[in-house]
ROVOKE-54472 format. One line per 5 residues: for each residue z, x, y of N, C-alpha, C, O. Coordinates in pm, 1 decimal. Atoms other than C-alpha are relative to their C-alpha. Layout:
N
Z:X:Y:Z:X:Y:Z:X:Y:Z:X:Y  ...;
***
This chain:
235
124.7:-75.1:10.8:4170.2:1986.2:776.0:-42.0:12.5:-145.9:34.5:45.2:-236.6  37.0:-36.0:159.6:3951.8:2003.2:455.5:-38.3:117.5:-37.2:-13.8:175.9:-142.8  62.6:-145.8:60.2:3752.1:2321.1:503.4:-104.0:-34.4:-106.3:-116.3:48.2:-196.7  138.8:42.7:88.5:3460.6:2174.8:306.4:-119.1:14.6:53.8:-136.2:-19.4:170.9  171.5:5.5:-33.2:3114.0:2212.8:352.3:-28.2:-104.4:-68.3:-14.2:-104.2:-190.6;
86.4:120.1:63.6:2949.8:1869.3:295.9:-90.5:18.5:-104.7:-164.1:116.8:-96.9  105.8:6.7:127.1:2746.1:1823.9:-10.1:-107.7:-38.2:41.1:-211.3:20.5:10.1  128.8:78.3:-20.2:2512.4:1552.0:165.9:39.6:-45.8:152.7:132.6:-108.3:203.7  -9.6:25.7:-155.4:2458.5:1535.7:513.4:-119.9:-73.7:56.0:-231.7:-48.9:10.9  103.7:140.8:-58.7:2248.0:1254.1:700.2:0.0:49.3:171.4:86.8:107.3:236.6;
12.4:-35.1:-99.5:2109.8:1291.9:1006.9:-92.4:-187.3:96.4:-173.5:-233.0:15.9  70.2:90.8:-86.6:1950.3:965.3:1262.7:-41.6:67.6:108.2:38.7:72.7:201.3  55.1:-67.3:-91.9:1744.3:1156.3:1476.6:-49.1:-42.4:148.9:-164.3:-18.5:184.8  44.8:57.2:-90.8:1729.0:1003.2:1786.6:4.9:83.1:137.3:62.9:186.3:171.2  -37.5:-53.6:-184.4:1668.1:1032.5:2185.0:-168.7:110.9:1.0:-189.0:211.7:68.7;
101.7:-95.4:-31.7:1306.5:1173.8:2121.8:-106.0:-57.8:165.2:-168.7:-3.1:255.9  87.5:56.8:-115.4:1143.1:943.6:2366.0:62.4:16.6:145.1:-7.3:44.5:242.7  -35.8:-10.4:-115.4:1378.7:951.2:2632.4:-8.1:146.7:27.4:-75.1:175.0:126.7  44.8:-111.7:-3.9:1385.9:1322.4:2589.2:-119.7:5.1:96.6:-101.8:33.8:214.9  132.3:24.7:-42.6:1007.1:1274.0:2676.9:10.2:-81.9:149.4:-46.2:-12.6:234.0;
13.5:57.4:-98.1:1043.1:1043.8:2966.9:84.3:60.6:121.1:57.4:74.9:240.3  -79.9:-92.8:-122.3:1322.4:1228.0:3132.0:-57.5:122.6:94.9:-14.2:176.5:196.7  91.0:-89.1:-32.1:1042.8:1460.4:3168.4:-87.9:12.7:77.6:-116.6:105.0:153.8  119.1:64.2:-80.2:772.8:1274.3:3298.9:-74.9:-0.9:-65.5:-182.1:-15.7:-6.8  88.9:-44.3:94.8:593.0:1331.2:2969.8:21.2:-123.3:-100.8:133.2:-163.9:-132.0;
-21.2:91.4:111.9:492.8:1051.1:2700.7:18.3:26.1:-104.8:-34.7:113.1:-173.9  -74.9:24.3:104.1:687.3:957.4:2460.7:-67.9:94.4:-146.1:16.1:125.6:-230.5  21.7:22.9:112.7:478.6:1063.3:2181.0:17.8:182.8:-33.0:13.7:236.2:-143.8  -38.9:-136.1:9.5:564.6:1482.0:2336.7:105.9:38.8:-74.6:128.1:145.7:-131.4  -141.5:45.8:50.1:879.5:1367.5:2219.8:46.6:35.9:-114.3:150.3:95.3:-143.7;
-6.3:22.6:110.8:798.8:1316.6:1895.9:-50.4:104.9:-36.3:-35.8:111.9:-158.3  48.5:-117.6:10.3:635.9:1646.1:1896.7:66.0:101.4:-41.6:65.1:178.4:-137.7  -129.7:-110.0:9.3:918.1:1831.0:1987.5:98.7:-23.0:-96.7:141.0:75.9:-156.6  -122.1:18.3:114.6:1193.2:1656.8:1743.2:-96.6:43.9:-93.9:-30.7:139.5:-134.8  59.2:-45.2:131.8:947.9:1750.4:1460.8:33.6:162.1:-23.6:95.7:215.1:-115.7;
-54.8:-133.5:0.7:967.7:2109.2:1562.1:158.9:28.0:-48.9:194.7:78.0:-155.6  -176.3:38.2:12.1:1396.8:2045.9:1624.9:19.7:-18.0:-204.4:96.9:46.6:-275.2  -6.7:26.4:163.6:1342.6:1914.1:1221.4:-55.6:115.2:-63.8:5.5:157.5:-161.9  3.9:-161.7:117.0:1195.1:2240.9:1071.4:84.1:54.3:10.8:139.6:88.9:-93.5  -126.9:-127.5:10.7:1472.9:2467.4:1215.5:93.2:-69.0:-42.3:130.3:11.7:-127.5;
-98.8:56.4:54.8:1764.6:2221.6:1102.7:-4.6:-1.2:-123.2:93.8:16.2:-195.1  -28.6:38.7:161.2:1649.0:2156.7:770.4:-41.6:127.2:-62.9:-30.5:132.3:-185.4  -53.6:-105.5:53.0:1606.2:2512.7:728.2:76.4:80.6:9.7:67.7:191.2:-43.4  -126.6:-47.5:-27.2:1940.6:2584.4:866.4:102.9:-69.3:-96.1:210.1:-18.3:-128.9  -79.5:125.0:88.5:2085.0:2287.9:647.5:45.3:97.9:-91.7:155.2:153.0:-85.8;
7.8:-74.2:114.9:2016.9:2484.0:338.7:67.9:157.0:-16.1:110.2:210.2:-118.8  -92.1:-126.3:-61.6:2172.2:2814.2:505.1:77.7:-28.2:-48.8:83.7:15.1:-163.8  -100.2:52.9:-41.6:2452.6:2652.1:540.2:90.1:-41.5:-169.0:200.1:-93.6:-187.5  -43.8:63.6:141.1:2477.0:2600.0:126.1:62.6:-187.7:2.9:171.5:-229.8:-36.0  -30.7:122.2:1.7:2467.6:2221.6:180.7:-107.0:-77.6:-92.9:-225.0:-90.6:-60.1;
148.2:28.6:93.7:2261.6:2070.8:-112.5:-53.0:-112.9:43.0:-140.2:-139.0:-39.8  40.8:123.7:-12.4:2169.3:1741.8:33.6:-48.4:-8.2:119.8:22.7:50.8:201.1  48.0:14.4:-186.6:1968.8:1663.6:390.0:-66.6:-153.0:-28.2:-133.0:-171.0:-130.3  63.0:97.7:-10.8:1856.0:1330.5:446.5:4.1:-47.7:114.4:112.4:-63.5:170.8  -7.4:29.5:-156.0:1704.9:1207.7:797.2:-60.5:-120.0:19.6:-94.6:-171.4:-87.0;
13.4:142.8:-1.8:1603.6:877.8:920.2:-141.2:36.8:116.6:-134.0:37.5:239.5  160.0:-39.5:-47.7:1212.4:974.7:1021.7:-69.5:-135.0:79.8:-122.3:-133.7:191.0  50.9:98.3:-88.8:1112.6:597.4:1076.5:35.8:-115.1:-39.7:7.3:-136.6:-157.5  -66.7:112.9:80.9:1269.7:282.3:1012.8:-114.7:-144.9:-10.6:-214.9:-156.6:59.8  102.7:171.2:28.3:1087.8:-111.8:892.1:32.1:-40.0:154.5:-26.4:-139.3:197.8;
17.0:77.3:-122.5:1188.3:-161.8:1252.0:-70.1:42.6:113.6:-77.5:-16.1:221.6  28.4:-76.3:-99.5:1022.0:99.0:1421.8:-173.1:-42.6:1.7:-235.1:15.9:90.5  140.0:58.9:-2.4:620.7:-103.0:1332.3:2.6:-66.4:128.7:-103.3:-110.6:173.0  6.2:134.4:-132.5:745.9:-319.0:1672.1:-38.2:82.2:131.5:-36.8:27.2:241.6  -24.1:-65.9:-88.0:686.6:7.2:1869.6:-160.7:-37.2:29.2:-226.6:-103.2:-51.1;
153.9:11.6:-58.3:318.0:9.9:2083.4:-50.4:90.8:-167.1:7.3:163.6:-247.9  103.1:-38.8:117.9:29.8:82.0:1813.6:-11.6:194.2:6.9:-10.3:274.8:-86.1  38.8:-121.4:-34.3:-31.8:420.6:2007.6:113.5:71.1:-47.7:81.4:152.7:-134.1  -68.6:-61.0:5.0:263.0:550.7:1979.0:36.6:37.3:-155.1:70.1:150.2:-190.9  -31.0:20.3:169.8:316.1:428.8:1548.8:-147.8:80.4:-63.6:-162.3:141.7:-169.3;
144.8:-104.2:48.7:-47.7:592.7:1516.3:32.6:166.1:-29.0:18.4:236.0:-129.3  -44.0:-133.7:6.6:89.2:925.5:1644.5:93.3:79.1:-86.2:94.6:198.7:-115.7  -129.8:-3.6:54.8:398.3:897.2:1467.8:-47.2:35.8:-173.4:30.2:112.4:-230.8  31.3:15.4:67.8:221.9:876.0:1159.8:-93.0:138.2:-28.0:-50.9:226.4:-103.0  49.7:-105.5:-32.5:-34.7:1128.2:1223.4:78.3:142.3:-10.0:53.3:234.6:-87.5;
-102.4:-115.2:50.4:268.4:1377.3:1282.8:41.7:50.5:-137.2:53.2:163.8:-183.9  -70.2:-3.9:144.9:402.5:1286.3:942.7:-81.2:90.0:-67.3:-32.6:201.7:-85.3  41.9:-35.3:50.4:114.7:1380.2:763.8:-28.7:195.5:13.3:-25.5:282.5:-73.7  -13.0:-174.7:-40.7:69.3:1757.7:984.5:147.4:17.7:-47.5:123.4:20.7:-168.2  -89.3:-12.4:-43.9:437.1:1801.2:988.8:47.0:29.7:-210.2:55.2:125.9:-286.7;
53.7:-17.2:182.5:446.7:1707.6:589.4:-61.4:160.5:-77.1:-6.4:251.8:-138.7  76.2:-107.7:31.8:216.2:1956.3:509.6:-5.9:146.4:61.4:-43.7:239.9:-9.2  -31.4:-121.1:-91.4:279.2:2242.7:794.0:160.6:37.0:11.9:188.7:154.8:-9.9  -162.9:-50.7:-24.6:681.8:2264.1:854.4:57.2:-7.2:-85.3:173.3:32.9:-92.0  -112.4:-30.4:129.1:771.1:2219.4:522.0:-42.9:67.4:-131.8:-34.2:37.0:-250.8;
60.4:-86.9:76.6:613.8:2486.5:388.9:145.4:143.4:-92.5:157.9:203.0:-199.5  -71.9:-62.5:28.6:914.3:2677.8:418.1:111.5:-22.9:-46.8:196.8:61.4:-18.8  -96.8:147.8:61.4:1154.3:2421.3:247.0:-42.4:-0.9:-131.6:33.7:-27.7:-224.6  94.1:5.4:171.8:909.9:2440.6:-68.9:59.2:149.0:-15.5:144.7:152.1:-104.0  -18.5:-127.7:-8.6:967.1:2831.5:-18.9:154.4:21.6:-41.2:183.4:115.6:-115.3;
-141.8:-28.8:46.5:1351.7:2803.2:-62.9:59.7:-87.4:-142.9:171.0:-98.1:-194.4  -52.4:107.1:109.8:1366.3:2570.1:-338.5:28.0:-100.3:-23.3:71.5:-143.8:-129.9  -54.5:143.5:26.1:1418.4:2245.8:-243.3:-64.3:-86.2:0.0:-169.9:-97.4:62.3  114.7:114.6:31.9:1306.7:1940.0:-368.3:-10.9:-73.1:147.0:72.6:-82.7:236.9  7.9:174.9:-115.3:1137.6:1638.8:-117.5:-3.9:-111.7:-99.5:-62.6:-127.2:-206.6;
33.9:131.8:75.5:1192.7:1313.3:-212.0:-10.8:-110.2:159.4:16.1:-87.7:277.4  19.5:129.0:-116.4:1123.8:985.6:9.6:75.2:-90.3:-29.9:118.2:-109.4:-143.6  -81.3:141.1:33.6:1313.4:667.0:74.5:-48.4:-64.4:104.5:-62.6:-27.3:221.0  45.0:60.7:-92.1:1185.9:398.7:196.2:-117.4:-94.9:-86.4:-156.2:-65.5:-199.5  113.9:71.3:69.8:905.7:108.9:121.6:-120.4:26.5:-16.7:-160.9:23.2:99.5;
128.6:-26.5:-25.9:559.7:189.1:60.4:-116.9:-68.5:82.5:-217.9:-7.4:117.4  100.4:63.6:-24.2:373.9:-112.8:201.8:60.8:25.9:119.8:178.6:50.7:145.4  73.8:-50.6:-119.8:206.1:-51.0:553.1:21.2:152.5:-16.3:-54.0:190.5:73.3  66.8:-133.8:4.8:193.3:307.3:497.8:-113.3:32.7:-53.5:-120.4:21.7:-175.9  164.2:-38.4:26.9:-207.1:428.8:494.5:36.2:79.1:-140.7:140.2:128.6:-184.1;
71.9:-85.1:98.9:-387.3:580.7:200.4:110.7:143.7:22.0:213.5:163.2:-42.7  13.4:-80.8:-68.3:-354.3:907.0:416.1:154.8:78.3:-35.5:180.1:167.8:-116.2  -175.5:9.2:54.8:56.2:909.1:412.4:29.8:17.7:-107.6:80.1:121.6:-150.5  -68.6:-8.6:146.2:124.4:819.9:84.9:-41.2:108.6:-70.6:34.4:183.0:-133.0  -11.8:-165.3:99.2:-59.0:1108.4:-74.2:15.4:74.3:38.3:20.6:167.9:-41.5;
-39.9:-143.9:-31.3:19.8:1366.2:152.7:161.7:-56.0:-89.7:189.1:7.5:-191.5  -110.1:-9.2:32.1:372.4:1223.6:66.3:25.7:18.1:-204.4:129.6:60.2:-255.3  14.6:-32.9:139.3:302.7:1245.6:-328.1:-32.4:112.0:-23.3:-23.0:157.6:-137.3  64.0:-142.8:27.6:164.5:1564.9:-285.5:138.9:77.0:3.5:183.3:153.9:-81.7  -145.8:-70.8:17.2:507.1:1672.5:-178.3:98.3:14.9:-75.3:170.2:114.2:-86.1;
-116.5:35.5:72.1:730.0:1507.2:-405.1:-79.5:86.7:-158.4:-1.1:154.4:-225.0  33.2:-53.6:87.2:501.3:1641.1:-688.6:28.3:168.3:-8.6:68.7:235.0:-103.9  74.5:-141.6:11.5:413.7:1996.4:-556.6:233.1:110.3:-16.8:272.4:221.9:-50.8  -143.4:-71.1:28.0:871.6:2021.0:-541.9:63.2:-49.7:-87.9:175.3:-0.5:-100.3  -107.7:47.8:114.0:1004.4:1802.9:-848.1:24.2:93.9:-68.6:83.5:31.5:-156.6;
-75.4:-95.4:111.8:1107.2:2100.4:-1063.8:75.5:85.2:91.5:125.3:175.0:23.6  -82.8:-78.9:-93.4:1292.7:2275.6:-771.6:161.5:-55.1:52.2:190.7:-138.3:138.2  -122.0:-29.3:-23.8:1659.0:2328.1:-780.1:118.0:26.9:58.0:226.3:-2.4:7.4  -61.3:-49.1:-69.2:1819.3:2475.9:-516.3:84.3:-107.7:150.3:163.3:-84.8:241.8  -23.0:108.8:-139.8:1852.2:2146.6:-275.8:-93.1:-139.4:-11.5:-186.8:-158.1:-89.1;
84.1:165.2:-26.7:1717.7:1769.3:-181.0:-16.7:-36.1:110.3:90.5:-57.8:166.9  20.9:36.0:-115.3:1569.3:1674.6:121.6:-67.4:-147.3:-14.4:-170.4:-191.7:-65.3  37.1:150.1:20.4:1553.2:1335.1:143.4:-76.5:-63.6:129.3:-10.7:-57.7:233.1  44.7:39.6:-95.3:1300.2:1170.8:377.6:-28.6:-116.6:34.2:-128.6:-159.9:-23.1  -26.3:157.7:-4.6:1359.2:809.0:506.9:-130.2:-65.7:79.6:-165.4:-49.8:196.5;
123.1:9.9:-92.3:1056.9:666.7:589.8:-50.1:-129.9:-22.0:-34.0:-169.3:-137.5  -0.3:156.8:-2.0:942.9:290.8:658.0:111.7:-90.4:-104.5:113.1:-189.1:-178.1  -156.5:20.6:69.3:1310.2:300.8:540.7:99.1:-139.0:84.9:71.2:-180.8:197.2  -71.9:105.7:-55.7:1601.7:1.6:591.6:104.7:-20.5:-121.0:86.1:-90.5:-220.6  -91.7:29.9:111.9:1933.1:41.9:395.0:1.5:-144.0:-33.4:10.2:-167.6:-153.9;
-16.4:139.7:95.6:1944.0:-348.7:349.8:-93.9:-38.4:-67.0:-84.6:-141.7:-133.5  141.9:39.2:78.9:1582.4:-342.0:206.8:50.7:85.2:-120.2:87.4:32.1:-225.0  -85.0:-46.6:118.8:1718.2:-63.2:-10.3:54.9:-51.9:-91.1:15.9:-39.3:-207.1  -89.1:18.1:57.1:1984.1:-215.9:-116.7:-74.4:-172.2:-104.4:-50.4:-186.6:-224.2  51.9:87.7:77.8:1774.2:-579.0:-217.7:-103.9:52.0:-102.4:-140.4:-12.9:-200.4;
85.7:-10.0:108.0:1538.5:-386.9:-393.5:48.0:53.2:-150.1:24.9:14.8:-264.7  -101.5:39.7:128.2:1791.9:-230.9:-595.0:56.0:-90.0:-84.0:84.7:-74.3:-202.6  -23.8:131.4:81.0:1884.2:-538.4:-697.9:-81.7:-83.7:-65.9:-59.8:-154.2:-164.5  110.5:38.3:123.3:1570.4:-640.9:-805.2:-22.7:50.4:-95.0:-67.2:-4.0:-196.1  29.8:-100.6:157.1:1547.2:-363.7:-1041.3:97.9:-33.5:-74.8:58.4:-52.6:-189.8;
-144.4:66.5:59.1:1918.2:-482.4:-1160.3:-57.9:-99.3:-147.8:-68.8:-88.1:-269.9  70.0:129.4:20.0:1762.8:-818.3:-1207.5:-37.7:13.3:-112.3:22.0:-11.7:-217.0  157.9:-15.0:77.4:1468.5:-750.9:-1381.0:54.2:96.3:-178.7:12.1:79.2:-293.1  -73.7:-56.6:113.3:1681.0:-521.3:-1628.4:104.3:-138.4:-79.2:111.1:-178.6:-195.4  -117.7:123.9:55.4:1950.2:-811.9:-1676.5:-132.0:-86.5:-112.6:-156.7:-90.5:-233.1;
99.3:95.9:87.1:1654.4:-1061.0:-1731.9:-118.3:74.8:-125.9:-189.4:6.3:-199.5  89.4:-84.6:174.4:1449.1:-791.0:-2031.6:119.8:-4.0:-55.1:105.0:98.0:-122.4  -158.9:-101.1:68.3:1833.2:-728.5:-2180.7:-38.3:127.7:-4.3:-53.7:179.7:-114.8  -7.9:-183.5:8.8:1793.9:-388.1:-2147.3:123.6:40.7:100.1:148.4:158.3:126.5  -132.4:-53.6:-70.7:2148.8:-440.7:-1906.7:48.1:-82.1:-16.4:-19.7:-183.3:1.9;
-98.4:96.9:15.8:2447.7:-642.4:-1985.6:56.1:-7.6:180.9:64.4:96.8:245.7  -58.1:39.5:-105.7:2586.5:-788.3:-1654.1:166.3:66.6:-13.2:212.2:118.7:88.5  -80.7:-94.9:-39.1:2913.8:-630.4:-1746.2:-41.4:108.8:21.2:26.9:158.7:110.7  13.9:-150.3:-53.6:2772.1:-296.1:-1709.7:-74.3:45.1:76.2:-139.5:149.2:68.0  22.4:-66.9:-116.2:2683.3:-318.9:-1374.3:92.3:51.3:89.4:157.4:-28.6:156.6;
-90.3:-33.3:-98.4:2884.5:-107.2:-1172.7:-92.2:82.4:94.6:-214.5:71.6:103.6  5.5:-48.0:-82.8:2913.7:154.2:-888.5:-160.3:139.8:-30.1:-250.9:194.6:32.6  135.9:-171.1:37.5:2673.8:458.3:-1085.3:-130.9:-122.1:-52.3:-248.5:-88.0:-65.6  130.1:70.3:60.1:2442.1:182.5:-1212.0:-73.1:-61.4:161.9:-193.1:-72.0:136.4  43.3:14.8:-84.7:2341.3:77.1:-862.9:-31.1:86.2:53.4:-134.9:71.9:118.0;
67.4:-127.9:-61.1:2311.1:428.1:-743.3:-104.9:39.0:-16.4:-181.7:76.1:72.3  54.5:-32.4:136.8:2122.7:496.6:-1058.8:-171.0:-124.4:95.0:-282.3:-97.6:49.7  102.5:103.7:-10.9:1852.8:198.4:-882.6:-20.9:16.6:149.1:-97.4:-73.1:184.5  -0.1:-3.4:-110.3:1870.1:301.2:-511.2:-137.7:49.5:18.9:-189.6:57.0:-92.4  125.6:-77.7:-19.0:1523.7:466.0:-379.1:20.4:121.8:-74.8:-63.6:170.4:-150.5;
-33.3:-140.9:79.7:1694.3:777.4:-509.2:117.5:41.4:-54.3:197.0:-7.3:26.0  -95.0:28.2:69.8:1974.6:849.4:-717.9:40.8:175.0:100.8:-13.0:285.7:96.8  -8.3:-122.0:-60.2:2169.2:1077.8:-458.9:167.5:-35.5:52.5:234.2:-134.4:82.7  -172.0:16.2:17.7:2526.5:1181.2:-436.1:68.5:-132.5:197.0:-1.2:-190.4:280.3  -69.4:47.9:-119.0:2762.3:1008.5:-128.8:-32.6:59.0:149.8:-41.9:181.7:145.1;
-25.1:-28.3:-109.2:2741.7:1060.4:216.7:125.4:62.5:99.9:216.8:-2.5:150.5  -93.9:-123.1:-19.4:2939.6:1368.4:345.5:74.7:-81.6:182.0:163.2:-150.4:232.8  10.5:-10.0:-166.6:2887.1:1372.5:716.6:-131.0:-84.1:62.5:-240.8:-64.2:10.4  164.5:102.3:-97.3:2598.1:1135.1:937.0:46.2:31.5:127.5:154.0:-0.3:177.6  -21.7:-50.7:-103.9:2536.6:1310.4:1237.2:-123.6:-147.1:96.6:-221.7:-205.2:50.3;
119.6:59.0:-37.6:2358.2:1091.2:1509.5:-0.4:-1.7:139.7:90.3:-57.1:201.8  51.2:-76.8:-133.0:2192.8:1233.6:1849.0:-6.5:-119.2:39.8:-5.3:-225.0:-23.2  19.1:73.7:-88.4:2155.5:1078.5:2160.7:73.1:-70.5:60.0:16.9:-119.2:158.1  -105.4:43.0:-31.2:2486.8:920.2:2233.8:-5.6:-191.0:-21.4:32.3:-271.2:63.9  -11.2:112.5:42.1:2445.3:588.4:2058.7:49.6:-7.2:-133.6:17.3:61.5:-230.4;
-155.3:6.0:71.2:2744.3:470.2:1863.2:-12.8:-110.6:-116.5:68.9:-202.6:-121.1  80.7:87.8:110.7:2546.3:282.6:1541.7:-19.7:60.1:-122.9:15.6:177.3:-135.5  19.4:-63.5:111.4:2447.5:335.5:1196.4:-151.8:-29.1:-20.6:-225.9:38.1:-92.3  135.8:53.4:16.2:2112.3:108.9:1255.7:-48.8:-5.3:-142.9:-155.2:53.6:-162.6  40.2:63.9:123.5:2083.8:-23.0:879.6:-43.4:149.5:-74.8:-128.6:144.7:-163.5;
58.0:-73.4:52.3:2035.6:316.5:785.6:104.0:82.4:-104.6:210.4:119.3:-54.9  -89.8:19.6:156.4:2204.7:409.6:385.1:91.6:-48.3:7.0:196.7:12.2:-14.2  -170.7:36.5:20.8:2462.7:199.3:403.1:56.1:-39.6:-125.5:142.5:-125.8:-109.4  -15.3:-17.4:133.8:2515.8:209.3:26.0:97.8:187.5:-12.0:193.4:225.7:-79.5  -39.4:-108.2:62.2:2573.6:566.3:43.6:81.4:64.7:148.3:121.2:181.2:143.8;
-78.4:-69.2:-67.5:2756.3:610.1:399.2:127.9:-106.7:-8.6:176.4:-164.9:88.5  -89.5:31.7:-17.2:3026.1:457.0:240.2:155.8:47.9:86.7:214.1:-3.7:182.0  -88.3:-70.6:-10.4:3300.4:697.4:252.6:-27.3:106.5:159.6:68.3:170.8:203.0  42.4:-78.6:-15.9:3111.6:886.9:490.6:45.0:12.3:177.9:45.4:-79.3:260.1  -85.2:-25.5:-126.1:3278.1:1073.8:815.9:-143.1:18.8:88.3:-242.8:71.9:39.5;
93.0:23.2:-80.4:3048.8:1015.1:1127.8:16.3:64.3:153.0:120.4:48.3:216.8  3.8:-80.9:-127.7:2986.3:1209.3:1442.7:-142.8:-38.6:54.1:-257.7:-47.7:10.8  89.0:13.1:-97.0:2820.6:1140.4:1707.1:18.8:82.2:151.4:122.8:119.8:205.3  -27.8:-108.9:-112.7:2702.7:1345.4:2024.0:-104.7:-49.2:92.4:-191.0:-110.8:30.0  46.3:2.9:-47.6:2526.4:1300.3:2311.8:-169.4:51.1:65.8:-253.0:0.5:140.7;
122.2:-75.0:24.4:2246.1:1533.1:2287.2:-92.0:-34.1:-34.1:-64.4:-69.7:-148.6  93.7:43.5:65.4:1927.6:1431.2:2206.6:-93.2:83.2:-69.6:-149.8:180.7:-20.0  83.2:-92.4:94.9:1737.1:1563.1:1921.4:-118.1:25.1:7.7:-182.8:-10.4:-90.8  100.0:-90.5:-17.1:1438.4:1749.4:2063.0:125.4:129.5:99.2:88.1:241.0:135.7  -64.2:-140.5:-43.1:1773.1:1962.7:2229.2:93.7:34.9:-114.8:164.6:134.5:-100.7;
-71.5:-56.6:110.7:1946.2:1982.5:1890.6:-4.7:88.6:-52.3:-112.6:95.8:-111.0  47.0:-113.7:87.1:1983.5:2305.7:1728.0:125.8:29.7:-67.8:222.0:-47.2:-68.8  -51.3:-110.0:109.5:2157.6:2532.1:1507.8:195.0:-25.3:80.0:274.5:-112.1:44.2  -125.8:18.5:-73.1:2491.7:2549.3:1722.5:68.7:-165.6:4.7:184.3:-203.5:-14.2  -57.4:152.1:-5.8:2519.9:2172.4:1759.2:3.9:-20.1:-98.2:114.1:-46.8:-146.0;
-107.0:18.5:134.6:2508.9:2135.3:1438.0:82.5:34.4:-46.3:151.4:-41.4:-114.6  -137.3:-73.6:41.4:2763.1:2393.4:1369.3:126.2:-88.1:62.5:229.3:-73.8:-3.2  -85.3:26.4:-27.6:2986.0:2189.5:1575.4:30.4:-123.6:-65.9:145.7:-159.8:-88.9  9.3:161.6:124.2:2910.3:1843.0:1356.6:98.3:58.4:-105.4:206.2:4.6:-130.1  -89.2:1.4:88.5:3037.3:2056.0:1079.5:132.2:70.3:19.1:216.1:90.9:-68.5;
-176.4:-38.0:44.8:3352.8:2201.2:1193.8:50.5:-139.2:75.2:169.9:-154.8:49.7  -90.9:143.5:-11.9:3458.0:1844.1:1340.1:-17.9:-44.6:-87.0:63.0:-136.2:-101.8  -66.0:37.5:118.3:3404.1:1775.2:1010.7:82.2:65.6:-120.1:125.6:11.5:-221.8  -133.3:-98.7:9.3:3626.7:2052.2:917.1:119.2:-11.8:-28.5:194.2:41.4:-110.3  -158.6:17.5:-81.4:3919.7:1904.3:1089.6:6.2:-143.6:-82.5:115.1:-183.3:-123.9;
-69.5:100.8:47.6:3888.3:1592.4:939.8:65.7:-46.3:-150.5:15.4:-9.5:-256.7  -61.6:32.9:97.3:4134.5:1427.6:700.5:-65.1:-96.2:-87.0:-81.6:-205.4:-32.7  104.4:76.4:91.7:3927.8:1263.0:415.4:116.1:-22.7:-100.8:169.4:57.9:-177.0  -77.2:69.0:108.5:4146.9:1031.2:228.0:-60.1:-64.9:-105.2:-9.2:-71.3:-217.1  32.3:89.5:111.1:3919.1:814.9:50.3:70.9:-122.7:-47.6:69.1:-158.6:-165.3;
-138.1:100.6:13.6:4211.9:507.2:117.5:97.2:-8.2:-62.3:154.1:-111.8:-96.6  -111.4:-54.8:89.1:4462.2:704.3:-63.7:87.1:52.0:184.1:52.3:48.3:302.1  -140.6:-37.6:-81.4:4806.0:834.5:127.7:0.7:144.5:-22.0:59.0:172.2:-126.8  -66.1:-187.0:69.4:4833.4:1255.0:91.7:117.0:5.5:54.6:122.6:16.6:177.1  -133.2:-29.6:-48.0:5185.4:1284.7:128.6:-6.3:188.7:21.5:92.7:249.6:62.0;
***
């Protein structure tokens, strides 16, 4: 047992649609309700003295979904942006985004600049929001920035290591604690795999428009119990 409270906790929010269909209700109620499910978590996160939240909102693979549904989805962002994380600005914590900018509207991007501006001097926490996100896009674009440093010399090829790639990620943000991921599918779906190296993983059956406060409590005491070696031996 560690008895730690995670530093940086990840979340893949899934099971909103079936949620929705199990219902008899379309998909996009779904997406309604996990938005709600996402205000009370990520202002339980912060309860919880955990400085890091980062959730996986919409991935480069999720453009293959019907138009109607990526319209709505989008639409949410911008209310949801601006209305549920009112009280997230209120406690101190920064937003930042991860993820690519191209195909995201006008509309998006500056509500999402509006955010990252209206919390960069705030202290208390990081909410990281993954959005037309894809750790292996991540991870090549980091490497273009590498690149592009190597080829100005402004970086010697020996001194690329482990903090200098972090240092180039969408966001320069500690390790991956705990990655919780709803709905009872047993994946990581390309999502930080740079930073869920080390990182202890739970998964539950539940789907996140029934996630709350309690289920997460139980994410973190099974991660409680677990033994975090880091590929060392504790005798």
């Amino acid at each position: 047992m560690n008895n730690e409270v995670p530093r940086h906790v990840a979340i893949i929010m899934d099971g909103n649609g079936r949620w929705a269909q199990k219902r008899g209700l379309k998909r996009t109620k779904g997406h309604q309700k996990g938005a709600e499910v996402l205000k009370k978590i990520s202002e339980y996160v912060y309860d919880k003295k955990i400085k890091v939240l980062s959730v996986f909102a919409f991935s480069t693979e999720n453009w293959k979904r019907d138009k109607e549904e990526v319209d709505y989805l989008m639409d949410l962002f911008i209310k949801a942006f601006r209305k549920n994380f009112e009280s997230i600005k209120k406690k101190g914590v920064k937003i930042v985004f991860s993820g690519l900018r191209n195909k995201l509207s006008s509309k998006v991007l500056n509500t999402m600049d509006e955010m990252v501006n209206e919390t960069k001097n705030n202290k208390n926490g990081i909410f990281n929001i993954c959005l037309n996100y894809g750790g292996q896009d991540e991870i090549v674009e980091a490497t273009k920035k590498i690149a592009k440093e190597v080829q100005n010399k402004a970086l010697d090829i020996s001194e690329i290591n482990q903090e200098v790639i972090n240092q180039n990620m969408f966001n320069d943000l500690p390790p991956i604690d705990l990655m919780i991921r709803t709905s009872g599918e047993y994946r990581i779906s390309n999502f930080m795999l740079w930073q869920l190296a080390y990182a202890e993983l739970y998964f539950t059956d539940v789907l996140w428009p029934d996630f709350n406060e309690e289920e997460f409590d139980k994410a973190l005491n099974s991660f409680g119990k677990r033994d975090r070696r880091f590929g060392a031996i504790k005798k």
